[in-house]
VEXBANU-312269 format. One record per residue (C-alpha): x, y negated, z; residue in one letter. Coordinates in Angstrom, 2 decimals. Each point is the difference from the previous one (the first is absolute). Example, Ala and Ser with C-alpha at 12.3 -4.5 7.8 and 13.67 -1.06 7.14 Angstrom:
residues 2
+---------+---------+---------+------+
!       u !       v !       w ! code !
+---------+---------+---------+------+
!   12.30 !    4.50 !    7.80 !    A !
!    1.37 !   -3.44 !   -0.66 !    S !
+---------+---------+---------+------+
This chain:
residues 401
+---------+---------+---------+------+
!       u !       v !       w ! code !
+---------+---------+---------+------+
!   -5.59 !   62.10 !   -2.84 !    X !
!    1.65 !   -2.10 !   -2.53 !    X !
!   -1.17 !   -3.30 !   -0.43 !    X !
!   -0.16 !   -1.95 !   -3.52 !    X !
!    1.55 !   -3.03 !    1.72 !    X !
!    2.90 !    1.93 !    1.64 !    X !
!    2.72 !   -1.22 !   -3.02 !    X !
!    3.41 !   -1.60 !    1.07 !    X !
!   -0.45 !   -1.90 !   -2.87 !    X !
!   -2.47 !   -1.71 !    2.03 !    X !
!    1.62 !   -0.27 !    3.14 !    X !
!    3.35 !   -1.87 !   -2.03 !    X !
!   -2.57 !   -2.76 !   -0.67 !    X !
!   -0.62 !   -0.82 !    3.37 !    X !
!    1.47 !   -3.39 !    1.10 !    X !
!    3.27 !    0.24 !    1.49 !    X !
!    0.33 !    4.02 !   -0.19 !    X !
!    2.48 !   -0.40 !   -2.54 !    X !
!    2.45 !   -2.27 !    1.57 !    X !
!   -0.74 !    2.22 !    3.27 !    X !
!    0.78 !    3.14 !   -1.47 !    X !
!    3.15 !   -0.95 !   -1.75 !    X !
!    1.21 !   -1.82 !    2.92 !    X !
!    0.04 !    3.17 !    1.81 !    X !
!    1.35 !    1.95 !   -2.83 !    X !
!    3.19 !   -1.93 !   -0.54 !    X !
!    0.36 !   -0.53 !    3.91 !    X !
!   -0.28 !    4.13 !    0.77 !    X !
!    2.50 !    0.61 !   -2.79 !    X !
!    2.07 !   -2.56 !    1.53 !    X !
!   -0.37 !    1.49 !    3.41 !    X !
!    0.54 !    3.71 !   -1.76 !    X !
!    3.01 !   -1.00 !   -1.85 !    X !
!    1.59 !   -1.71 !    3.20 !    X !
!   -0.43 !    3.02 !    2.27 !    X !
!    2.34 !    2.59 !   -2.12 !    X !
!    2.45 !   -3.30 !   -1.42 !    X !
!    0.64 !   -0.42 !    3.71 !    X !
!    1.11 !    3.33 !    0.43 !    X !
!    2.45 !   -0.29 !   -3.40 !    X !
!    1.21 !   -3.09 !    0.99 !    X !
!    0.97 !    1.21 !    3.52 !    X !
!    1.71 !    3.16 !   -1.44 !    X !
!    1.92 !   -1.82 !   -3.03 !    X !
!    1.07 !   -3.19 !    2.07 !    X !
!    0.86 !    1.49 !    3.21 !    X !
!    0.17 !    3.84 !   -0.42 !    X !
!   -2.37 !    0.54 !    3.18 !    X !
!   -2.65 !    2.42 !   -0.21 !    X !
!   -0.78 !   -0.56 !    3.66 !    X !
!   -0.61 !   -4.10 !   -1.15 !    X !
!   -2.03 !    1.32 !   -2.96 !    X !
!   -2.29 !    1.76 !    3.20 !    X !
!    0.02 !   -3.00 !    2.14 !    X !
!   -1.02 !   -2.57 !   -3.03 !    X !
!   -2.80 !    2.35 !   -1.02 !    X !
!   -1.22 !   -0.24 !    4.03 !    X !
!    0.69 !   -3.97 !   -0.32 !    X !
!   -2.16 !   -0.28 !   -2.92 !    X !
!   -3.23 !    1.66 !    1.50 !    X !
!   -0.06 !    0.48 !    3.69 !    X !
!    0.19 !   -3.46 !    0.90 !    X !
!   -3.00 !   -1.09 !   -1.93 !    X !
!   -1.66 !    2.86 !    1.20 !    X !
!    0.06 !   -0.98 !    3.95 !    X !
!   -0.58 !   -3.09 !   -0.94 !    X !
!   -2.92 !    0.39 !   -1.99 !    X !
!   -2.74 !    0.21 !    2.22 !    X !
!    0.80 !   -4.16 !    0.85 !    X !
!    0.15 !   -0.44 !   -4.38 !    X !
!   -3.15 !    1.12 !    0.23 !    X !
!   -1.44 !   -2.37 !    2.33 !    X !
!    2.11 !   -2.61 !   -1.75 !    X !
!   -1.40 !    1.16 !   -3.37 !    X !
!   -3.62 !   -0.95 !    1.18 !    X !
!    1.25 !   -2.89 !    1.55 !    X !
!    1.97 !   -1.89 !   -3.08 !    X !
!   -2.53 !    2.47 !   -2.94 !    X !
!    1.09 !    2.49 !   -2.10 !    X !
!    1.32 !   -2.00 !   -2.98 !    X !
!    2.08 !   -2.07 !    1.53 !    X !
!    1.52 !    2.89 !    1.91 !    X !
!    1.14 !    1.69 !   -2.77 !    X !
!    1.28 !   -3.15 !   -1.70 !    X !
!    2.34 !   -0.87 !    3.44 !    X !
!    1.17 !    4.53 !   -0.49 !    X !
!    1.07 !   -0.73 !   -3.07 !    X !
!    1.35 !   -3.09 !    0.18 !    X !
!    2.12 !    0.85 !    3.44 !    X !
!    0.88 !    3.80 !   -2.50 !    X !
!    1.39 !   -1.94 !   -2.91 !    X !
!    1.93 !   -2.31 !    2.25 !    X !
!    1.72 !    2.55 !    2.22 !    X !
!    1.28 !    2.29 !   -2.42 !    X !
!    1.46 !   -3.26 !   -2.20 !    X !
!    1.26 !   -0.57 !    3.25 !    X !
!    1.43 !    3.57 !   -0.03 !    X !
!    1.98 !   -0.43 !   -3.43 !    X !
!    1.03 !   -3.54 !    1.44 !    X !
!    1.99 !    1.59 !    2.62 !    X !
!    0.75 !    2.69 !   -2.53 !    X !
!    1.88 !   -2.36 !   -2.43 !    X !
!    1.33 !   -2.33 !    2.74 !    X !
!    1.51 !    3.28 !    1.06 !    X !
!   -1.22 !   -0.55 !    3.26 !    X !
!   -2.30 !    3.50 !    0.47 !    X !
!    0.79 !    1.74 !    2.79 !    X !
!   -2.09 !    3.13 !    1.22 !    X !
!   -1.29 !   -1.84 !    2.68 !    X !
!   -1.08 !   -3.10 !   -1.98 !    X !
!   -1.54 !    2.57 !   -2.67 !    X !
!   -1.95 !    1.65 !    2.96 !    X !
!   -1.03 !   -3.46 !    1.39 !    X !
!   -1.35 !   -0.96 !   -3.60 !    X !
!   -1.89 !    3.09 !   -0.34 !    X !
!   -1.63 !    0.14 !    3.47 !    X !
!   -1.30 !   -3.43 !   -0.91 !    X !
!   -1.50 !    0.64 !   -3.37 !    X !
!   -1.86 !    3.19 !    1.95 !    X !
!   -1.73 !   -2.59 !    2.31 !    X !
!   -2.27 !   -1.74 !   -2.40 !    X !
!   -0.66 !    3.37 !   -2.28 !    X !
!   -3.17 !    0.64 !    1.94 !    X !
!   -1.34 !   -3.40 !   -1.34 !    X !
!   -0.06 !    0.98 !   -3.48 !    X !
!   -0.68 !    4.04 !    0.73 !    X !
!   -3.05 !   -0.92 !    2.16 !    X !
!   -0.93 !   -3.26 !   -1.97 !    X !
!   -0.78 !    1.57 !   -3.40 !    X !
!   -2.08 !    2.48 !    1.45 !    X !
!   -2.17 !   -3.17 !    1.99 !    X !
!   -0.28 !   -1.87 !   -2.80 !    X !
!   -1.13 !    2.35 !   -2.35 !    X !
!   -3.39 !    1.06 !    1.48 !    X !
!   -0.89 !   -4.14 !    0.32 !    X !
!    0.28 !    0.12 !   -3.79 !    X !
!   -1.95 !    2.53 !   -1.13 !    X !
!   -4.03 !    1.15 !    1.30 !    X !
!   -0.37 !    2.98 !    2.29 !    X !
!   -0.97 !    2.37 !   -2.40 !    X !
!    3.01 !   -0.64 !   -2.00 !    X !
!    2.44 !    0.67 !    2.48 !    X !
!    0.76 !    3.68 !   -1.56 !    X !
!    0.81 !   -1.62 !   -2.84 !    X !
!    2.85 !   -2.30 !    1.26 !    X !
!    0.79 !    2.45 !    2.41 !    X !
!    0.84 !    2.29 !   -2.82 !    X !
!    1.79 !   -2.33 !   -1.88 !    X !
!    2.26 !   -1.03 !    2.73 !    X !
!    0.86 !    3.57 !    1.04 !    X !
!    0.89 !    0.01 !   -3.57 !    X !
!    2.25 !   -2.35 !    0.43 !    X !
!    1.59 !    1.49 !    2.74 !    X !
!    0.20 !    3.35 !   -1.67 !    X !
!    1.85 !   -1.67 !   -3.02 !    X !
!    2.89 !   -1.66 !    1.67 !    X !
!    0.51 !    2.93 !    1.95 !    X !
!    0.98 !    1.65 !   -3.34 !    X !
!    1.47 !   -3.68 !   -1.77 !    X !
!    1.52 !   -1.76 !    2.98 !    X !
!    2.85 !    2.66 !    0.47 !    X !
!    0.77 !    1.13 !   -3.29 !    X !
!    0.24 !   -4.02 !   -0.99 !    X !
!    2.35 !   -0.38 !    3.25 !    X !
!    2.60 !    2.62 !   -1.00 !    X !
!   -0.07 !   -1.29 !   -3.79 !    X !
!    0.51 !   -3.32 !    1.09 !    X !
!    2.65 !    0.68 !    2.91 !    X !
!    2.31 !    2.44 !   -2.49 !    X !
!   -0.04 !   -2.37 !   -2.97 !    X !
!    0.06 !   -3.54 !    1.75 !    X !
!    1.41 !    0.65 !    3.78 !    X !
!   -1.93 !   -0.78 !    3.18 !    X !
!    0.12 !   -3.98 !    0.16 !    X !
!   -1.58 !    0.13 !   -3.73 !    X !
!   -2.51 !    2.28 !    1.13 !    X !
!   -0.88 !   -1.86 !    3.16 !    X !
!   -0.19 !   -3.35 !   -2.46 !    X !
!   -2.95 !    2.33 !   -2.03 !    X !
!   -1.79 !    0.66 !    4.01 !    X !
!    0.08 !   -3.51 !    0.94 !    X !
!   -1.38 !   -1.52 !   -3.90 !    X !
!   -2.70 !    3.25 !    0.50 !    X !
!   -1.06 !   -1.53 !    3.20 !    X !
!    0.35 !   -3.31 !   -1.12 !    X !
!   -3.09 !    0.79 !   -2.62 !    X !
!   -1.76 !    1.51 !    2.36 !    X !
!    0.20 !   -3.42 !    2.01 !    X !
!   -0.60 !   -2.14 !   -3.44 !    X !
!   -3.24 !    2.84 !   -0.56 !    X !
!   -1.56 !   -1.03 !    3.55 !    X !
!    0.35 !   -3.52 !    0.32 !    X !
!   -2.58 !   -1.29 !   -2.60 !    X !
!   -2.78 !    1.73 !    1.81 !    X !
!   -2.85 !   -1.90 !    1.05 !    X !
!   -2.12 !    2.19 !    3.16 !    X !
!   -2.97 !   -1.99 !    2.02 !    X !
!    1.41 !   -0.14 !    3.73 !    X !
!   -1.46 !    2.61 !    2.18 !    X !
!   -2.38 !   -1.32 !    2.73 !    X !
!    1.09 !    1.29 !    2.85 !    X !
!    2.31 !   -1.24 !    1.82 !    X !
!    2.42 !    1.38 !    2.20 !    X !
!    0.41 !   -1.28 !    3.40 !    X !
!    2.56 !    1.13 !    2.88 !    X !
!    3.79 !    0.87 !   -0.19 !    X !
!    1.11 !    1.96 !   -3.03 !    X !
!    1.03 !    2.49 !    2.82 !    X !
!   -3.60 !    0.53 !    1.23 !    X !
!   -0.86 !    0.51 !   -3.78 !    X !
!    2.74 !    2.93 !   -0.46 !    X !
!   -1.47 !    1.73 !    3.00 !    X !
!   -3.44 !   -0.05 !   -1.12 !    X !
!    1.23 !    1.60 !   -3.35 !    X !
!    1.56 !    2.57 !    1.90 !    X !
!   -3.01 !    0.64 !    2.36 !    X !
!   -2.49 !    0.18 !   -3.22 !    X !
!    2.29 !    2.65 !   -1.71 !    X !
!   -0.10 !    2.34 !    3.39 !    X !
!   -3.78 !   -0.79 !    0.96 !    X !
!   -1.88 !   -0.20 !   -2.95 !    X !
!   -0.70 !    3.60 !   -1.20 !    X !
!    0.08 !   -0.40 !   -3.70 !    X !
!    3.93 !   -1.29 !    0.09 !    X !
!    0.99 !    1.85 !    2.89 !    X !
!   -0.93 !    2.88 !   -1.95 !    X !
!    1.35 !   -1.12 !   -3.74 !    X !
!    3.29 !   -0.58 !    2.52 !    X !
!    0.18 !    3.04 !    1.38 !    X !
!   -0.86 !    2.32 !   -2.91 !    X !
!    2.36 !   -2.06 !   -2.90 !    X !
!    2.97 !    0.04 !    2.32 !    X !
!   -0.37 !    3.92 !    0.43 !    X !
!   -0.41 !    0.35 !   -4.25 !    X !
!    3.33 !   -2.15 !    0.21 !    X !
!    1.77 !    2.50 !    1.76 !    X !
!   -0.81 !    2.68 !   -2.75 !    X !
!    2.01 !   -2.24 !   -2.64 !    X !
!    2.66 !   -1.30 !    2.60 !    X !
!    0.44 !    4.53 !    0.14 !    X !
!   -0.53 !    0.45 !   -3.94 !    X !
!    3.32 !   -2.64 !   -0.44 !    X !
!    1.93 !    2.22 !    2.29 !    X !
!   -0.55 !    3.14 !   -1.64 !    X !
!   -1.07 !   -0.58 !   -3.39 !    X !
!    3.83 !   -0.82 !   -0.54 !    X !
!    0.90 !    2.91 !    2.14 !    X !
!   -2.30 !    2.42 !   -2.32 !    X !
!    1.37 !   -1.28 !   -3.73 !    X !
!    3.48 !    0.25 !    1.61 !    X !
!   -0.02 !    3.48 !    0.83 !    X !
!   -1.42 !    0.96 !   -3.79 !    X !
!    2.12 !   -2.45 !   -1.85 !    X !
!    3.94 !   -1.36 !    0.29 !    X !
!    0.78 !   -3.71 !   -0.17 !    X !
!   -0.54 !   -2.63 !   -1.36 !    X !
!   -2.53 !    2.19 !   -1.89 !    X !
!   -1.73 !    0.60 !    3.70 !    X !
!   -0.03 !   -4.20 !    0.40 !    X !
!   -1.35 !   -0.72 !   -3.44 !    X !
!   -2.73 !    2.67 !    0.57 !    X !
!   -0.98 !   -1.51 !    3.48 !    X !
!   -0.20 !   -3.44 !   -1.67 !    X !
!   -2.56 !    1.33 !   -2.52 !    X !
!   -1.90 !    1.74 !    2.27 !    X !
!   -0.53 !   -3.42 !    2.44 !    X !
!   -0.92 !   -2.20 !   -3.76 !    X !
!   -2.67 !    2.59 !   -0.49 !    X !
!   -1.39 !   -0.37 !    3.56 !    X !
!   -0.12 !   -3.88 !   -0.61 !    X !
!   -1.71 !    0.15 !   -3.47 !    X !
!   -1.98 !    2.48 !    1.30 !    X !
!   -1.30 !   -2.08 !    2.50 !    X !
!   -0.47 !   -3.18 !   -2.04 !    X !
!   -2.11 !    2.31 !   -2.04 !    X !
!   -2.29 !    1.41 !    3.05 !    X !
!   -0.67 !   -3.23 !    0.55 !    X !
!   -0.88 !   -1.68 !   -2.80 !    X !
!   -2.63 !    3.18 !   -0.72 !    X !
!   -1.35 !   -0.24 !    3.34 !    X !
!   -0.55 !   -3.76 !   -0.51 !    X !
!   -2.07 !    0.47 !   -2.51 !    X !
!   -2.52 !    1.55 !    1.92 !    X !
!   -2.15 !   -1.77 !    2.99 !    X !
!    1.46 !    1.85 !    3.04 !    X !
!   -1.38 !   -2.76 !    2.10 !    X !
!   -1.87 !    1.71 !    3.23 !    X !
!    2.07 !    3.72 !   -1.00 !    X !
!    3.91 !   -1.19 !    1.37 !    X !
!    0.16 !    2.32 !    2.78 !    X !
!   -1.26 !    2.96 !   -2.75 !    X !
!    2.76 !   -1.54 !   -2.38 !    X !
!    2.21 !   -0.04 !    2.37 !    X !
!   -0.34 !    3.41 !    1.90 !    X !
!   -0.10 !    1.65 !   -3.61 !    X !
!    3.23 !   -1.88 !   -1.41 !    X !
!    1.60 !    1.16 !    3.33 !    X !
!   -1.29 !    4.05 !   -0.19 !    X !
!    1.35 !   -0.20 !   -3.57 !    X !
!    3.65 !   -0.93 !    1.21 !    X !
!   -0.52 !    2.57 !    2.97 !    X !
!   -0.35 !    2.86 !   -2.22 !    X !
!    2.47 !   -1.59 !   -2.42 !    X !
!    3.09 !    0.35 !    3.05 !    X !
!   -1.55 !    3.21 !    0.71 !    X !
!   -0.26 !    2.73 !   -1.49 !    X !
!    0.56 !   -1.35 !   -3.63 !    X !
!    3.37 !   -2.05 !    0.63 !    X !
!    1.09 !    2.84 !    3.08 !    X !
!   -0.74 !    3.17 !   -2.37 !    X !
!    0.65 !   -0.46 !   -3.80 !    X !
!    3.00 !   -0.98 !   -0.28 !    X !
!    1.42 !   -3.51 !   -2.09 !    X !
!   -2.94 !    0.27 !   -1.95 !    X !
!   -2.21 !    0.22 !    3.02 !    X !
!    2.26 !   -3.10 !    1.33 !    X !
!   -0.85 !   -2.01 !   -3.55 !    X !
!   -3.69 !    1.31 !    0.32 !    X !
!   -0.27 !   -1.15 !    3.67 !    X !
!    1.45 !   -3.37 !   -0.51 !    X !
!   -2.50 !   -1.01 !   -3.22 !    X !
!   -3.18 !    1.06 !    2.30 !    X !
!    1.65 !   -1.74 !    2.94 !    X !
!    0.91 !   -3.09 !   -1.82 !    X !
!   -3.30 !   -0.36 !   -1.69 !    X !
!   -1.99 !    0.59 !    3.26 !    X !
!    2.26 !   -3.65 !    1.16 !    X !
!   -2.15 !   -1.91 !   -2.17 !    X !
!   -3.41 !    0.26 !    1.01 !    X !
!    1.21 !    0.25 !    3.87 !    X !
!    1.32 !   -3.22 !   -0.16 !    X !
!   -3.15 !   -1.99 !   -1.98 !    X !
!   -2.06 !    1.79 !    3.12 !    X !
!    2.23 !   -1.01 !    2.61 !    X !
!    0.41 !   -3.51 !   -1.36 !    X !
!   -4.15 !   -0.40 !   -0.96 !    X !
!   -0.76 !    1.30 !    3.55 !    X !
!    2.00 !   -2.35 !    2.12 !    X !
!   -0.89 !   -2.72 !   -2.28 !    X !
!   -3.80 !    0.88 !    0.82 !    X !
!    0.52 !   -0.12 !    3.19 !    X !
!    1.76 !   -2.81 !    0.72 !    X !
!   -0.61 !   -3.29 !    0.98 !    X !
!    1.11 !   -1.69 !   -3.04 !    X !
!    1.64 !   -2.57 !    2.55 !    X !
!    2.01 !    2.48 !    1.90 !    X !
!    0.72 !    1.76 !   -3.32 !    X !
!    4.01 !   -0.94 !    0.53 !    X !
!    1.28 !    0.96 !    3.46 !    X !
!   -2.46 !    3.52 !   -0.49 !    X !
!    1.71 !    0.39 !   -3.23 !    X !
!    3.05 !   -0.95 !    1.37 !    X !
!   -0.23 !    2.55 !    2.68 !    X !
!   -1.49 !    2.69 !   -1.74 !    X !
!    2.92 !    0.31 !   -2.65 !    X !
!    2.90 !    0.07 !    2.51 !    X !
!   -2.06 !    3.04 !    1.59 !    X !
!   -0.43 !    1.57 !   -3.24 !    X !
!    3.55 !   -0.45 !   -0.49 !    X !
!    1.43 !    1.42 !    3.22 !    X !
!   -0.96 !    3.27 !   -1.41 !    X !
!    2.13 !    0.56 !   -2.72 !    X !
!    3.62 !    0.15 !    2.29 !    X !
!   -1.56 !    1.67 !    2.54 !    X !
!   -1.26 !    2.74 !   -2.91 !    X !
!    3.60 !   -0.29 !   -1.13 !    X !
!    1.54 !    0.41 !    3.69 !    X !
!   -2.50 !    3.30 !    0.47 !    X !
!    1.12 !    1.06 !   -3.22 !    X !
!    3.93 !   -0.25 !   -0.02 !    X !
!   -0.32 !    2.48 !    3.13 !    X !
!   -2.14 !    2.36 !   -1.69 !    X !
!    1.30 !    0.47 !   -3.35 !    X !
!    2.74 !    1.46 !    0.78 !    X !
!   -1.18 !    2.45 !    2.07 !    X !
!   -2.84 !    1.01 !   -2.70 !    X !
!   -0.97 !   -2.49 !   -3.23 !    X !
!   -3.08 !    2.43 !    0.59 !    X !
!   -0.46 !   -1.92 !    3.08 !    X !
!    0.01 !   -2.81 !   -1.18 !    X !
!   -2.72 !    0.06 !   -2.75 !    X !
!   -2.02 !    1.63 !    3.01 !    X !
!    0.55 !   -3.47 !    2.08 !    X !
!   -0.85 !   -1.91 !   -2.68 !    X !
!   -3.16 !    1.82 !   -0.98 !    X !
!   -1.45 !    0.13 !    3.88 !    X !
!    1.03 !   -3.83 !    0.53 !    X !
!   -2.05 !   -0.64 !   -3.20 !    X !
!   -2.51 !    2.30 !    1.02 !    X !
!   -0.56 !   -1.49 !    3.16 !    X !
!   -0.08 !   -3.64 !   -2.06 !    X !
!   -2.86 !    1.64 !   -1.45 !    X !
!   -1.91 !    0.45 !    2.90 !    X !
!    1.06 !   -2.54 !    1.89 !    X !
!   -1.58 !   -2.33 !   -3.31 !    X !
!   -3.53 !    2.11 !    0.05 !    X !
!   -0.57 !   -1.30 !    3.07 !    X !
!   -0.16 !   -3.40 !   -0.05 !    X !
!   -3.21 !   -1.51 !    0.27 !    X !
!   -1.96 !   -0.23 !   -2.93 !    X !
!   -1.91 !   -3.07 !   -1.10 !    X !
+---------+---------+---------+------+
C-alpha cells in the first residue's frame, strides 16, 4: 500500500541525502565514462585492441579480489571518509595518467600500472555509498533511497557512455580524462562537508581477521548467502543477453545501422530500470523483498523466453522493456533486504563481499553464452531464462522475517 509520506520530495530534505546522492552521481558517471574512454584511448593511442581488453580487466578485477579487505577497511576508517580517500586517490591517478600522457612518457605498461591502481580503491566508493546511505535515512525509508539510488545507477548507464564518446570525438582522450578526474573531484568536494556521529562500536583485531569475518557472514548467514547466490545467477542472464542481443539485431539489420540499434535497445533497458525503480519506491515493500524479487526475476524469465526466443526483433524490443523494468524493483529488494539484515557495523565488508559475488556472474553468463550462441541464439535466451528462473527460486526461499 502506498503511503502519504512515501514522496522523494521528502526524502531530498533529509540532512545530508543531498550531498550523498550527488556525490555518488557524479562519481558513477565518472567511473562510467572512464570504463569505455579507456578502451578509446587504448585503441586511438596505441592501436591495440588486445590493451583495450587488458585495461578493461585492470580497471575492475583488481578491486574486485581485493574488495572483501575494503570492506573490512570501510568499517574500520567509516563510510564517508572512504569514499572521500576513492575519489581523491581516482582524480589523482588519472591526472597522473594525462601527466605521463603529455610528458610523453605513456607506455602500455605504465597505462596498465595506472589503471590496476585506480581499480584498487573502487570498492571504497562502490561499497561506501551503499553503507552510508541506510545510516541516513529510518528503516522504513530505505525503499525510498534504495529507489533513488538504483536510479542513479540506471541513469549513467544511459548518460555516462553517450557523454564519453561525445567528449572523446570532439576533445581527444587527455581532455576527456581532465572532465573524469574534475567529475570525481566534485564528488570528493560533495562528501567532505559531511558531519556523521561516530559509530560506537569499535573494531578490535587485525584488519585481516575483520575481512574474514565478512567473508564467513556472507557464506553462513542464510539471508546473504542466499541474496549471493540467487543475484549472481540473475547476472548471468544479462552477462548472456549482451552476447546475443548484438548477435540477434545483427542478423536482421547491416551496420552501423545494427550498432546504433543495439545502443538504443541497452538506453531503453537503463531508463527502463531507473523507472521500475522509482515506481516501486513509492510503495512500502518493506517485509515483501523476496516476493519483489522472485516476481521481478519470473518477469525477465519469461521475457528471454519465449517472448525474446519466438517473436522476432519485436519480441527482442518487447523482451528487453519487461526485462529492464523488472531490474528496478529487484535491486530496491535486494538492497532493503541485506540492509535489514545486517549488522549496521559489518554493513561494509558484507557489502563489500556481496557485490563482487553479484558481479562474478555477469562474465561467467557472458563465457556460457559466447559458446552457445553460435550454436543456437535460441539457446541462448533458453540459458538465460532457466538461470533467471532458478534466481527465482533460489530468492523464494530465503527465510522470511
Amino acid at each position: 500500500m502506498k503511503s502519504e509520506s512515501a514522496s522523494y520530495r521528502s526524502l531530498f530534505a533529509i540532512n545530508n541525502i543531498p550531498l550523498v546522492l550527488g556525490a555518488a552521481c557524479m562519481s558513477r558517471l565518472a567511473s562510467r565514462m572512464f570504463t569505455l574512454v579507456i578502451i578509446l584511448y587504448a585503441l586511438s593511442r596505441f592501436g591495440s585492441p588486445e590493451l583495450a581488453g587488458w585495461l578493461t580487466f585492470a580497471a575492475i578485477a583488481p578491486g574486485l579480489l581485493i574488495s572483501p579487505v575494503s570492506g573490512a577497511f570501510l568499517d574500520r576508517i567509516g563510510a564517508h571518509r572512504s569514499v572521500v580517500v576513492d575519489m581523491i586517490v581516482s582524480a589523482l591517478l588519472i591526472m597522473g595518467l594525462v601527466l605521463v600522457e603529455k610528458l610523453q612518457l605513456a607506455s602500455q605498461a605504465t597505462v596498465l600500472l595506472l589503471v590496476g591502481v585506480y581499480s584498487l580503491t573502487s570498492p571504497l566508493s562502490a561499497a561506501g555509498i551503499r553503507t552510508l546511505l541506510p545510516r541516513l535515512v529510518q528503516t522504513t525509508d530505505l525503499d525510498r533511497i534504495n529507489a533513488v539510488d538504483t536510479a542513479i545507477y540506471a541513469a549513467v548507464d544511459v548518460l555516462g557512455p553517450a557523454l564519453a564518446g561525445v567528449l572523446f570525438s570532439f576533445f581527444g582522450g587527455m581532455a576527456t580524462f581532465s572532465v573524469i578526474a574534475v567529475a570525481y573531484g566534485i564528488a570528493a568536494f560533495c562528501m567532505y562537508p559531511i558531519q556523521l556521529p561516530q559509530q560506537s562500536t569499535h573494531h578490535t583485531g587485525s584488519i585481516w581477521r575483520q575481512t574474514w569475518d565478512g567473508i564467513t557472514l556472507v557464506v553462513r548467514q542464510p539471508t546473504l548467502r542466499g541474496l549471493a547466490v540467487s543475484y549472481s545467477l540473475y547476472q548471468m542472464t544479462w552477462g548472456a543477453l549482451v552476447i546475443v542481443v548484438p548477435v540477434i539485431v545483427g542478423l536482421h539489420f547491416s551496420s552501423p545501422a545494427s550498432e546504433r540499434i543495439t545502443g538504443m535497445l541497452w538506453a531503453i533497458v537503463g531508463i527502463s530500470g531507473g523507472a521500475g525503480a522509482l515506481v516501486v519506491g513509492r510503495f512500502r515493500t518493506m517485509g515483501r523483498e523476496r516476493a519483489v524479487m522472485a516476481i521481478g526475476m519470473a518477469a525477465t524469465a519469461v521475457a528471454s523466453w519465449p517472448i525474446a526466443t519466438y517473436f522476432g526483433p519485436a519480441g527482442v524490443v518487447i523482451g528487453l522493456v519487461v526485462a529492464g523494468i523488472a531490474v528496478g524493483p529487484i535491486d530496491v529488494g535486494l538492497l532493503t533486504l541485506r540492509q535489514r539484515r545486517t549488522d549496521p557495523s559489518k554493513l561494509g565488508r558484507v557489502l563489500s563481499v556481496s557485490m563482487s559475488l553479484n558481479l562474478s556472474g555477469f562474465p561467467i553468463g557472458s563465457a556460457i553464452a559466447g559458446l552457445l550462441v553460435s550454436v543456437s541464439p535460441g539457446a541462448t535466451f533458453l540459458f538465460a531464462a532457466v538461470t533467471t528462473a532458478l534466481a527465482a527460486l533460489l530468492v523464494s526461499l530465503i527465510p522470511a522475517d
